[in-house]
C-alpha positions as YAML, in Angstrom:
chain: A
units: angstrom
residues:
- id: 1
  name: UNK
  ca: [49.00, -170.89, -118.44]
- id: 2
  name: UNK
  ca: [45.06, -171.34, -118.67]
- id: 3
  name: UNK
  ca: [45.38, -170.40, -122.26]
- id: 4
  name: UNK
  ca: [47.97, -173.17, -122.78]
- id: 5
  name: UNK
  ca: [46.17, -175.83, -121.20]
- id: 6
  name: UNK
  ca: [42.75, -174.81, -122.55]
- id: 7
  name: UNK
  ca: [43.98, -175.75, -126.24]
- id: 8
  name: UNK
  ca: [44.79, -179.28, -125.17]
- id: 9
  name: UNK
  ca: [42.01, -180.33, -122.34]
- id: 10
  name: UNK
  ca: [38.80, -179.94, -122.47]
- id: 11
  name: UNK
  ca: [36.51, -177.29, -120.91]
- id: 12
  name: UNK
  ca: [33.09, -176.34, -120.08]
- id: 13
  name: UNK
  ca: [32.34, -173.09, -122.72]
- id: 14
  name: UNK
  ca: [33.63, -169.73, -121.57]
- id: 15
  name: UNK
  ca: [36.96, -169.98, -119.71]
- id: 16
  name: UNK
  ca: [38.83, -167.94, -122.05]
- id: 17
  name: UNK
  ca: [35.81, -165.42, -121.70]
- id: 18
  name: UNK
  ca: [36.38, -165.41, -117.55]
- id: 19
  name: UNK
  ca: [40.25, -165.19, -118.08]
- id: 20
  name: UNK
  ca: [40.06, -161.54, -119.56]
- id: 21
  name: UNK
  ca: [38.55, -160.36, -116.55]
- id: 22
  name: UNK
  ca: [40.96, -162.57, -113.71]
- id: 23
  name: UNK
  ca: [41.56, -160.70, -110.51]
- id: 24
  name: UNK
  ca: [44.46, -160.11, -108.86]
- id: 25
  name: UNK
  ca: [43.37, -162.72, -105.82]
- id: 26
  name: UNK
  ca: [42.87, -165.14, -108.24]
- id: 27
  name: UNK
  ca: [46.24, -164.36, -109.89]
- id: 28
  name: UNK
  ca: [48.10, -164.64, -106.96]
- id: 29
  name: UNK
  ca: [46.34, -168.27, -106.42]
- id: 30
  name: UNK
  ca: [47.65, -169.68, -109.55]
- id: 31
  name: UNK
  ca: [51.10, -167.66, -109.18]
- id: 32
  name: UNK
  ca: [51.25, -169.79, -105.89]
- id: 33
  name: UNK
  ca: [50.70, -173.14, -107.16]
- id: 34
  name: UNK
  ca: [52.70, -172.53, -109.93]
- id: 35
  name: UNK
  ca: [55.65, -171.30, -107.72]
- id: 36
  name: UNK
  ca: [54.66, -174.18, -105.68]
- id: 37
  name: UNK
  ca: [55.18, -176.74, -108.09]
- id: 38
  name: UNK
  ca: [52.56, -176.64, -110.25]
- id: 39
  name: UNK
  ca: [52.53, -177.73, -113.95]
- id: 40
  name: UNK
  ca: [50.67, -176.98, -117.05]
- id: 41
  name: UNK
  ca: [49.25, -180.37, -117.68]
- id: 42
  name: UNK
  ca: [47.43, -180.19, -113.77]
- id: 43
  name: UNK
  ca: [46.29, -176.81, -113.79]
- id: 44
  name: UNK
  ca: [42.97, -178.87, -115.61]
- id: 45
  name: UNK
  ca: [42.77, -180.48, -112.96]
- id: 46
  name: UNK
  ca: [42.25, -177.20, -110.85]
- id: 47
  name: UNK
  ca: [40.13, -175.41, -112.95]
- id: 48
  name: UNK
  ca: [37.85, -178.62, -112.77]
- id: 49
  name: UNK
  ca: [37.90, -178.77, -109.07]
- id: 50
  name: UNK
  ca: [40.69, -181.22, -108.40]
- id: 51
  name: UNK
  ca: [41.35, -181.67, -104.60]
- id: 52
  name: UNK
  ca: [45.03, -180.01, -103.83]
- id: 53
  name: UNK
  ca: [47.33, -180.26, -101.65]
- id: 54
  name: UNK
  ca: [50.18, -177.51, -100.81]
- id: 55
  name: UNK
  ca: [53.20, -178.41, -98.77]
- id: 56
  name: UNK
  ca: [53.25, -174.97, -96.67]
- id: 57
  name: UNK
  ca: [50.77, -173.75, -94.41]
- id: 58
  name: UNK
  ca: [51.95, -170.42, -95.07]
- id: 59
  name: UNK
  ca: [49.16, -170.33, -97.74]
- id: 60
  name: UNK
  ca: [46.25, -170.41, -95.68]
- id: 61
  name: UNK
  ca: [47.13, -166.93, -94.37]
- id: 62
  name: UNK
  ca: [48.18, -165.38, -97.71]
- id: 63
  name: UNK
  ca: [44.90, -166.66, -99.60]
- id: 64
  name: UNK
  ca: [42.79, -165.13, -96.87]
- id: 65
  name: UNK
  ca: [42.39, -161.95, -98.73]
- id: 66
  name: UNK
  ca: [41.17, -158.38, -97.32]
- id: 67
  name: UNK
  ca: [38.69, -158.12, -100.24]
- id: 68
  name: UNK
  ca: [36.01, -161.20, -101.25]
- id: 69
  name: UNK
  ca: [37.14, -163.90, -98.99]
- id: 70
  name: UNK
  ca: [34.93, -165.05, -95.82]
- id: 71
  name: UNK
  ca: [34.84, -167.76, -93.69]
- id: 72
  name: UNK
  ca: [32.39, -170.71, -94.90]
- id: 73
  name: UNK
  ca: [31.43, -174.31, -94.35]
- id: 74
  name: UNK
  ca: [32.80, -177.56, -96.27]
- id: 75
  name: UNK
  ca: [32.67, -181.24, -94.75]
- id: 76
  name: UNK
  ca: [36.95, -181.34, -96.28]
- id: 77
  name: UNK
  ca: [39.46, -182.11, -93.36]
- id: 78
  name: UNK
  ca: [37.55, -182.66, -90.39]
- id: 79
  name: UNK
  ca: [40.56, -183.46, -88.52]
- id: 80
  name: UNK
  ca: [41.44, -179.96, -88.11]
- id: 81
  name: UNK
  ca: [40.43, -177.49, -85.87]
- id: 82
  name: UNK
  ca: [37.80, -175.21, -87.78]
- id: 83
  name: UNK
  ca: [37.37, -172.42, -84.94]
- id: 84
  name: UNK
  ca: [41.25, -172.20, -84.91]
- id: 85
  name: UNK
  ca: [41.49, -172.95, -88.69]
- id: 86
  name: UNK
  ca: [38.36, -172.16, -90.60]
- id: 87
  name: UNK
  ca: [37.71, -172.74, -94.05]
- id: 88
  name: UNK
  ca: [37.78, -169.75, -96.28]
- id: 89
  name: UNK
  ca: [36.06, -169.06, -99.80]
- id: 90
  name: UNK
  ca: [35.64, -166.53, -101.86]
- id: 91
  name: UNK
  ca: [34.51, -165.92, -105.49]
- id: 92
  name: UNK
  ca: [35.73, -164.82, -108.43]
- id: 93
  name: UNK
  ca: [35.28, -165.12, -112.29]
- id: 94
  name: UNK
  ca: [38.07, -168.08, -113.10]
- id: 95
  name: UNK
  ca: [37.79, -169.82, -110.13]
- id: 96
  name: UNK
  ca: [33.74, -169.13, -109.27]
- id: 97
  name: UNK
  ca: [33.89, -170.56, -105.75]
- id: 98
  name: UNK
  ca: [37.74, -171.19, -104.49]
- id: 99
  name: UNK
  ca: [37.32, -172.87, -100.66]
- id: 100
  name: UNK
  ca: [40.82, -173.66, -98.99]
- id: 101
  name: UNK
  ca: [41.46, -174.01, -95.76]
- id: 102
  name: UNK
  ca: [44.72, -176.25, -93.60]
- id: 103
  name: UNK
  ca: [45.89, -179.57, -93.19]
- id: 104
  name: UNK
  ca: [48.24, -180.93, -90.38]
- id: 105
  name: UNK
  ca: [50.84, -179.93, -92.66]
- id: 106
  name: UNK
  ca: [50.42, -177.36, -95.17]
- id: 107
  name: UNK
  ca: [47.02, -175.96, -96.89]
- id: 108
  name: UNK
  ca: [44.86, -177.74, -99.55]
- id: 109
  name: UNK
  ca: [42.71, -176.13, -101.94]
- id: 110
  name: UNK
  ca: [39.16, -177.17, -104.02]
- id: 111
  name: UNK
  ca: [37.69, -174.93, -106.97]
- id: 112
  name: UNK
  ca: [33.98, -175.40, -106.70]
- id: 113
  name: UNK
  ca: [31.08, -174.77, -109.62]
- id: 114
  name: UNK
  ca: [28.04, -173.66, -107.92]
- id: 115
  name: UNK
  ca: [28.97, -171.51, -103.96]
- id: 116
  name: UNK
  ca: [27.61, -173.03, -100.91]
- id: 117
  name: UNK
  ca: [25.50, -170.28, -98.88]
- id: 118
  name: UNK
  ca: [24.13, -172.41, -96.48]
- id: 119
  name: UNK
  ca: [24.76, -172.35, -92.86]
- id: 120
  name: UNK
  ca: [23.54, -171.71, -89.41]
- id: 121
  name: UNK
  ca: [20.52, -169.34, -89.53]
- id: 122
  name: UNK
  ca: [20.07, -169.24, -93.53]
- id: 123
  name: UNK
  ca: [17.59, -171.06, -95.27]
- id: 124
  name: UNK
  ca: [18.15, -172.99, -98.05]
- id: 125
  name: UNK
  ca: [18.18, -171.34, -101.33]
- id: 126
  name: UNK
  ca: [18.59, -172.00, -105.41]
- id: 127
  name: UNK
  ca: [22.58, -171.55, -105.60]
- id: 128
  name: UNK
  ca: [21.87, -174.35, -102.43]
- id: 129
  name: UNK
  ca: [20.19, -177.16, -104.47]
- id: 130
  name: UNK
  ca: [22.32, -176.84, -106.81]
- id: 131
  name: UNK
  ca: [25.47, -177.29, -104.90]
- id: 132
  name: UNK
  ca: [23.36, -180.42, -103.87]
- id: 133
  name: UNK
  ca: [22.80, -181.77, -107.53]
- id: 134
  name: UNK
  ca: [26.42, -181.06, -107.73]
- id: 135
  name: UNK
  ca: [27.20, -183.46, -104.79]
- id: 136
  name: UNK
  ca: [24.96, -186.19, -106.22]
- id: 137
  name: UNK
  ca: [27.20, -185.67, -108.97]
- id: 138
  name: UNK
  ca: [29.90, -186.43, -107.34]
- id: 139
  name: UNK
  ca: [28.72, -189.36, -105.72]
- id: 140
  name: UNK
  ca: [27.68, -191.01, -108.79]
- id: 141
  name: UNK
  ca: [30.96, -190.05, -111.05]
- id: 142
  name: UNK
  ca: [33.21, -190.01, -108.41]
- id: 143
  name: UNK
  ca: [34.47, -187.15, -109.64]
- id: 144
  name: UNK
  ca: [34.97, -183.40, -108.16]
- id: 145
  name: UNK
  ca: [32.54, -180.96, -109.98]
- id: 146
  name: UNK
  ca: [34.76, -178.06, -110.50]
- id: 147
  name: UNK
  ca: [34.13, -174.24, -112.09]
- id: 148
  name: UNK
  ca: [35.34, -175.91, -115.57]
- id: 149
  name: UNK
  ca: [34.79, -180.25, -115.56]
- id: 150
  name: UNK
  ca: [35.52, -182.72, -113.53]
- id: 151
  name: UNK
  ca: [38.32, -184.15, -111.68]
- id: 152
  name: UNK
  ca: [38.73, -187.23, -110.67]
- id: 153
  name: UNK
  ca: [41.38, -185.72, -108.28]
- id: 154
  name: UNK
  ca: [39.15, -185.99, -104.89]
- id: 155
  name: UNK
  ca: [39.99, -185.67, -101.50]
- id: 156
  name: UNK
  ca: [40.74, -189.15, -100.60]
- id: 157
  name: UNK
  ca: [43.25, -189.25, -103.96]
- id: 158
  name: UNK
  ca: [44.21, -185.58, -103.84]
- id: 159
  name: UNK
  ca: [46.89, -183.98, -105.99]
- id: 160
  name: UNK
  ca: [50.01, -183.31, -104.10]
- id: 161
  name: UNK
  ca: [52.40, -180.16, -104.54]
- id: 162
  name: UNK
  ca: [55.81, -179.73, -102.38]
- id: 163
  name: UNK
  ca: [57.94, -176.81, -103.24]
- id: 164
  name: UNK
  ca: [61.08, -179.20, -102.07]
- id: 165
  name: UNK
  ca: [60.50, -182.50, -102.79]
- id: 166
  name: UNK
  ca: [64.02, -183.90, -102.50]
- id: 167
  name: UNK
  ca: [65.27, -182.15, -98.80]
- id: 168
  name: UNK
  ca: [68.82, -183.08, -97.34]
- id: 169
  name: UNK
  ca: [68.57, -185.50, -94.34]
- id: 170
  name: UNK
  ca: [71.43, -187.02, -92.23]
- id: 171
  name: UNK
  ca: [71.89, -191.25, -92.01]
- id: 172
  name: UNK
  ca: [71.66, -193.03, -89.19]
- id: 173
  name: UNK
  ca: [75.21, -194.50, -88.15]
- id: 174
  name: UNK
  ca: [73.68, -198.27, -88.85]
- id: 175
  name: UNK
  ca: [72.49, -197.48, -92.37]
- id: 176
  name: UNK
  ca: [75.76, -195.29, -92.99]
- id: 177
  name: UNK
  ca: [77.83, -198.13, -92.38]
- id: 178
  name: UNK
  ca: [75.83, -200.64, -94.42]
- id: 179
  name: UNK
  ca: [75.93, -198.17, -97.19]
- id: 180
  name: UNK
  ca: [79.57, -197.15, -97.23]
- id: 181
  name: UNK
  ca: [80.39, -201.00, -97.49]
- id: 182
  name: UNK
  ca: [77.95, -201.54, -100.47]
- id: 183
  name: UNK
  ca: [79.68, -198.80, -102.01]
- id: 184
  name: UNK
  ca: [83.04, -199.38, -101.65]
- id: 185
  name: UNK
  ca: [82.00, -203.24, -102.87]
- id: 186
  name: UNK
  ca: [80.77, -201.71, -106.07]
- id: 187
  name: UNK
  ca: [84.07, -199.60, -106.65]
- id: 188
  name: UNK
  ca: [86.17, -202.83, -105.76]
- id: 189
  name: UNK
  ca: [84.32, -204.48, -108.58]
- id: 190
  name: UNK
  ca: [84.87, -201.87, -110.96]
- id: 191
  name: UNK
  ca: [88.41, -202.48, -110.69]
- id: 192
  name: UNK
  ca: [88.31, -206.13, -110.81]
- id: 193
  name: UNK
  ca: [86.14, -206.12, -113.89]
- id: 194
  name: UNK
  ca: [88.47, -203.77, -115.82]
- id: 195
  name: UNK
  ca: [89.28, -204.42, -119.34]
- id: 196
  name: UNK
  ca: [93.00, -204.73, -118.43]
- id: 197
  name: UNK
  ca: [93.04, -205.70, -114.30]
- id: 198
  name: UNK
  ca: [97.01, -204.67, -114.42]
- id: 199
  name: UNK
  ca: [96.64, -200.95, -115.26]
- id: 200
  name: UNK
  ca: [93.45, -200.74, -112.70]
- id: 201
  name: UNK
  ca: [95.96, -202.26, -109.80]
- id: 202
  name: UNK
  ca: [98.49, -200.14, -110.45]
- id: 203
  name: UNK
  ca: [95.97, -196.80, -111.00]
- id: 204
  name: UNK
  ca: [93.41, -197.63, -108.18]
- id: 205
  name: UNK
  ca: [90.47, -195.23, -107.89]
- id: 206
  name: UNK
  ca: [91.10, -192.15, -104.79]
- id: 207
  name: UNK
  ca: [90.43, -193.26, -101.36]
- id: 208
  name: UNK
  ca: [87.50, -191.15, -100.32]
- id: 209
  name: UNK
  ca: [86.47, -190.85, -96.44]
- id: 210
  name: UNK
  ca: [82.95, -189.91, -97.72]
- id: 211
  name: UNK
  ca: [81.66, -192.31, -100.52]
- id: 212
  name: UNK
  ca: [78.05, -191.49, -100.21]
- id: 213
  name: UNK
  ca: [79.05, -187.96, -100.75]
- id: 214
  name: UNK
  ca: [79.17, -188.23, -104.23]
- id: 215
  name: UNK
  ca: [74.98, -189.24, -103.91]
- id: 216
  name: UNK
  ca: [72.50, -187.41, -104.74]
- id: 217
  name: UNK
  ca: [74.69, -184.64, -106.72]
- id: 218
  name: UNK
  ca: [73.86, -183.96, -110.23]
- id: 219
  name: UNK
  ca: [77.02, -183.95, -112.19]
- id: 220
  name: UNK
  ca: [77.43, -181.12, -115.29]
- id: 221
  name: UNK
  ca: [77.79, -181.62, -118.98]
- id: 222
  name: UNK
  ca: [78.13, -184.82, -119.65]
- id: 223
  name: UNK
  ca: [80.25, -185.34, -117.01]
- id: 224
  name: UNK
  ca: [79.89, -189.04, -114.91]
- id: 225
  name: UNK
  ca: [81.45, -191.61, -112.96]
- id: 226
  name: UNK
  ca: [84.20, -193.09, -115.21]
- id: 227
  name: UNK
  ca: [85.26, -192.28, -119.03]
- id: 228
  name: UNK
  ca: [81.80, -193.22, -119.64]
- id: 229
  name: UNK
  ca: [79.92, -193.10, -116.85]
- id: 230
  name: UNK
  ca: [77.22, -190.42, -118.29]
- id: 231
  name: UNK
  ca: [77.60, -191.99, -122.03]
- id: 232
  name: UNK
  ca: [75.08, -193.32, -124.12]
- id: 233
  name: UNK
  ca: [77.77, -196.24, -124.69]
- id: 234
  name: UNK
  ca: [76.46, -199.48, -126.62]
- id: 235
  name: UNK
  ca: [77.28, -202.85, -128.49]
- id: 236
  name: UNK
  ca: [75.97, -202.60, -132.15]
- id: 237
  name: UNK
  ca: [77.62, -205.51, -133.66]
- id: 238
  name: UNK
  ca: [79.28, -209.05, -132.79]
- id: 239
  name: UNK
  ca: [82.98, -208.26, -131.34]
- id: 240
  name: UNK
  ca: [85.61, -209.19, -134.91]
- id: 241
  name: UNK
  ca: [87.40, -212.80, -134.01]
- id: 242
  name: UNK
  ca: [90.57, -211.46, -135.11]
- id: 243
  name: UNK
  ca: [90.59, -208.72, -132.98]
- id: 244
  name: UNK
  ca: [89.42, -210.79, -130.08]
- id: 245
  name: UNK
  ca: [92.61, -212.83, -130.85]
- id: 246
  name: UNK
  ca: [95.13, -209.71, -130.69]
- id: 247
  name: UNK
  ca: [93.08, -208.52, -127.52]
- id: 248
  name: UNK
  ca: [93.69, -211.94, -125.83]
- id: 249
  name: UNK
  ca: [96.99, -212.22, -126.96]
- id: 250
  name: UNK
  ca: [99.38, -210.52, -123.59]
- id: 251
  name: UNK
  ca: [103.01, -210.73, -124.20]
- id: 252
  name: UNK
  ca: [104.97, -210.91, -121.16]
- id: 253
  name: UNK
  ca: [107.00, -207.68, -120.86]
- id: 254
  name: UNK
  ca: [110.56, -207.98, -120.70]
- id: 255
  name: UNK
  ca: [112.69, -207.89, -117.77]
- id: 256
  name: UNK
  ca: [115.39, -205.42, -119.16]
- id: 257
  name: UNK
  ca: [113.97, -202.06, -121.18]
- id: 258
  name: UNK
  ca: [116.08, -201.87, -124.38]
- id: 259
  name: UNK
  ca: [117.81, -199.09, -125.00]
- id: 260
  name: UNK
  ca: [115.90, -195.84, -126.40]
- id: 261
  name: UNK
  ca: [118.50, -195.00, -128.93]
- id: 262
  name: UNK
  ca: [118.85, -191.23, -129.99]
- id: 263
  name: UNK
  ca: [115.71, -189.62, -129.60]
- id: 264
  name: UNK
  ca: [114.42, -186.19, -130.22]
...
């Protein structure tokens, strides 16, 4: 995936380098997002320190790995309790400083370029200033300052990943009702604006209990709602006056059937 996206965004020099020696934390981090909803395209975004956002907390614990990751400060998500919930980084060739730690819902994730050491007891040192420079950075581009570029995905316009973004819900009796009528006055128009309004009287369409059923179903093939309801079905040319005539022309049937004759 880094390979991919590396030959259409841009980079700071030597990712390809780092991605020979990847480790299997790191691996399972992208695996994650990927599996998570993650696309090509955004994983630039990552790798240049774009703020993310995972729909399942269940992350926070599985990132927290045995090996390389420690507890460490960030100012992200002060909403949350950090002595329940602290934030977690750890290091690592691709990533160089991956910090992640929960939301109210899930777990969100920052690649950083330079590690933060500082903390209670420690004084300040190089790798410190410039994790500062890198904030002045940010304050002046707007823009995170990731392992790889920058990203103008930041915590207060994060990128957002849901493993299920479209989940089943039930409808409140009032809005079932209003939405069963609108449907079944859509259907009652199809049949009214029929080509030929006799044939759709005497075939009318099957009286479902359910009509909102059918929504939100993804029908196979080319399969749709009608004879061309899934068609790419358009008007090329002005309709032919003669054939208008013959179309407008409706004979009354007669009252008697003749007889058939010999068939076969």
């Amino acid at each position: 995936m880094i390979e991919i996206t590396a030959q259409a965004g841009a980079y700071r020099k030597g990712l390809l380098k780092e991605v020979d020696r990847l480790s299997p934390e790191e691996a399972v981090i992208l695996a994650d997002l990927e599996r998570n909803g993650l696309q090509v395209p955004q994983l630039h975004d990552v790798l240049c320190g774009g703020h993310v956002l995972v729909d399942d907390p269940q992350l926070y614990a599985d990132w927290r790995f045995a090996k390389g990751s420690q507890p460490r400060l960030s100012s992200h998500h002060r909403d949350i309790d950090k002595k329940r919930y602290p934030d977690i980084g750890m290091r690592g060739p691709v990533v160089r400083e991956k910090v992640h730690g929960r939301t109210a819902q899930g777990t969100w994730l920052q690649l950083e370029k330079t590690p933060a050491a500082f903390g209670k007891g420690k004084l300040p040192t190089l790798t410190d200033l410039r994790h500062l420079v890198d904030y002045v950075t940010y304050k002046i581009t707007r823009s995170n300052v990731g392992p790889w570029g920058l990203s103008r995905m930041t915590e207060r316009y994060p990128m957002y990943l849901s493993p299920i973004l479209a989940v089943p819900t039930s409808l409140t009796p009032p809005v079932a009702r209003s939405l069963f009528r609108a449907l079944r006055r859509i259907e009652t128009d199809d049949d009214v604006t029929a080509v030929s309004q006799d044939l759709a009287a005497r075939f009318p369409p099957p009286d479902r209990a359910d009509l909102a059923g059918e929504l939100g179903k993804t029908a196979s093939g080319r399969a749709g709602r009608g004879l061309f309801g899934n068609s790419e079905v358009w008007i090329t040319t002005a309709p032919s006056p003669s054939a208008a005539a013959v179309l407008r022309e409706r004979p009354e049937p007669p009252a008697v059937l003749p007889f058939p004759g010999d068939t076969a």
